[in-house]
N, C-alpha and C positions, 0 to 999 in steps of 0.2 A: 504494500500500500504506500508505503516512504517512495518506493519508488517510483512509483505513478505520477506522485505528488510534485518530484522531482522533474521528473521530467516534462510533467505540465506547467510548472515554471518555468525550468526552460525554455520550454517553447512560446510561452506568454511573454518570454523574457526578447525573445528573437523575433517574436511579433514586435512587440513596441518599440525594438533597435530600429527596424524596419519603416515604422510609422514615424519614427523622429528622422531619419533619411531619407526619405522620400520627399516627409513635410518639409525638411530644409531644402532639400532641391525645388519643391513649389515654388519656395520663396524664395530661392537665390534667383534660378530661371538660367539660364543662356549658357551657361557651361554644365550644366547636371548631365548624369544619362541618360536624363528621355532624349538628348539629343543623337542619340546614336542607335541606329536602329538596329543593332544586334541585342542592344539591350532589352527593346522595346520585347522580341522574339522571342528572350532568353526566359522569359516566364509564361512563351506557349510550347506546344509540339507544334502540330501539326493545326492551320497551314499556316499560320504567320509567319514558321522558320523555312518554310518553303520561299513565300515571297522577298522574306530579305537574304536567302539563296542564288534567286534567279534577278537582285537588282542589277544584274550588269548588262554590258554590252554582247550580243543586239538585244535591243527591250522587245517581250515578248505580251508586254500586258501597258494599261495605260501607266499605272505605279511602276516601275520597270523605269518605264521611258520617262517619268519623273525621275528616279534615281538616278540617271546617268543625266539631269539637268542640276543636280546638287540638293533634291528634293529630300527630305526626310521622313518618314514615314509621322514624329510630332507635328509636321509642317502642314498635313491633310488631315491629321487627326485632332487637329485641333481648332478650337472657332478663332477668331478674330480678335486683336488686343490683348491685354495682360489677362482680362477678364476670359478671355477661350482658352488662354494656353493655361492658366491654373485651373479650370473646371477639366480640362484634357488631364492634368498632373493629379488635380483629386480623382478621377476614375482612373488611374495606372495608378495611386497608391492603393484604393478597394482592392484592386484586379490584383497587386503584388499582395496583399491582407489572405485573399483569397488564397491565393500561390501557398504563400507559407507555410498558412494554416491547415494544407494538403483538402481542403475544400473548393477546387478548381475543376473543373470538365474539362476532358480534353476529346476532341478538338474544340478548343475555345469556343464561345455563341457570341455577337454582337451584341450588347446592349444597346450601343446608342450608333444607330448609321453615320455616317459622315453626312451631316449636313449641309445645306446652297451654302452657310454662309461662309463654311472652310474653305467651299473653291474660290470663290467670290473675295475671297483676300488678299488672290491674286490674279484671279480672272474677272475684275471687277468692271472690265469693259466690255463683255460679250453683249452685251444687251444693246450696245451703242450703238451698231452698224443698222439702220431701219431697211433691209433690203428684204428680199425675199426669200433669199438662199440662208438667210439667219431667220428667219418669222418665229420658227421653236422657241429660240433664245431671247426673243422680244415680248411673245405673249405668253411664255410660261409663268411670267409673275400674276399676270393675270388670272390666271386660269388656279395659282396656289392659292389668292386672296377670294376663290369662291366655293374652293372642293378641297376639303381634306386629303379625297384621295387623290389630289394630281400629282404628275410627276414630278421628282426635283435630277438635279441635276446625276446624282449616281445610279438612278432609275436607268439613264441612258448610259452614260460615262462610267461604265463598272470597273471599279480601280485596279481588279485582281482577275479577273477573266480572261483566258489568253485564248478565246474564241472570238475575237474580235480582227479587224483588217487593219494592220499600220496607217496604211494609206488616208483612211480615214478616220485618224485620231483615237484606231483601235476599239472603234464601237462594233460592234455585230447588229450586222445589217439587218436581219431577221426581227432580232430582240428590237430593236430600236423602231422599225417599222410599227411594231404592235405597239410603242409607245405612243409616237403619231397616231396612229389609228386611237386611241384612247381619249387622245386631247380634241379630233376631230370630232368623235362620237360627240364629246360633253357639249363642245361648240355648235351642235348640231349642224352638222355637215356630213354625218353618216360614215365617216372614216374610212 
């Protein structure tokens, strides 16, 4: 029973090392190890450690073809401002809590998608071109300001897919089509 006791300390002990290291990298920010994406990895198997495997050259997926642009996997994962990249830091300190405490799933599940507003941090001008060849990227703010279920941007742009065509900015033409067709139906245009 000592022993038990023991070791539950311990480990309650390496929990909390854990949350005070994490927490000071929240708040230091810009040199910690979320900035490195092995680390980001190193508390999943399977497929995170896949995707920061295959970030090299030639990119085989849209995240790929960001990592050979100097892209970070914190950089996508995180919203906008001090205020996204510390709510990104407090769900990779839960997710490392999680780790520790050997209460983890593997293969990892998404809690929280990557949302418009990560891409939009640095693609903050897709919306500007009013042409035709862009109309997706100009009425999809529309179309999120009246339906829950509309698409956002990784709907189309799936980060980790490597079923998608270079050429075209690595979307799968298929998948993508039935998204249009989506936004068409709701516009009543019949898709």
């Amino acid at each position: 029973m000592r022993v038990l006791k023991s070791i539950s300390r311990m480990r309650w002990l390496v929990i909390g090392v854990a949350v005070l290291l994490v927490g000071a990298a929240a708040v230091g920010g810009g040199t910690t190890l979320e900035n490195r994406d092995a680390f980001c990895a190193s508390c999943h198997t399977q497929p995170e450690s896949e995707y920061v495997q295959r970030s090299a050259n030639p990119a085989v997926d849209l995240a790929s073809f960001h990592a050979t642009e100097g892209v970070r996997c914190i950089d996508c994962h995180s919203g906008s401002g001090v205020t996204g990249r510390v709510k990104a830091e407090m769900l990779g300190m839960r997710d490392a809590l999680v780790y520790i405490s050997g209460n983890d799933t593997q293969p990892h599940s998404t809690t929280r998608p990557v949302g418009d507003v990560n891409c939009l941090k640095c693609h903050e001008d897709i919306g500007s071109a009013r042409v035709f060849e862009n109309h997706f990227h100009v009425l999809l703010p529309q179309w999120q300001a009246v339906s829950a279920g509309a698409a956002t941007c990784a709907d189309c742009h799936q980060g980790h897919q490597t079923n998608g065509q270079q050429q075209i900015a690595f979307l799968n033409e298929a998948h993508t089509v039935a998204v249009c067709q989506d936004c068409h139906r709701f516009a009543g245009e019949g898709g």
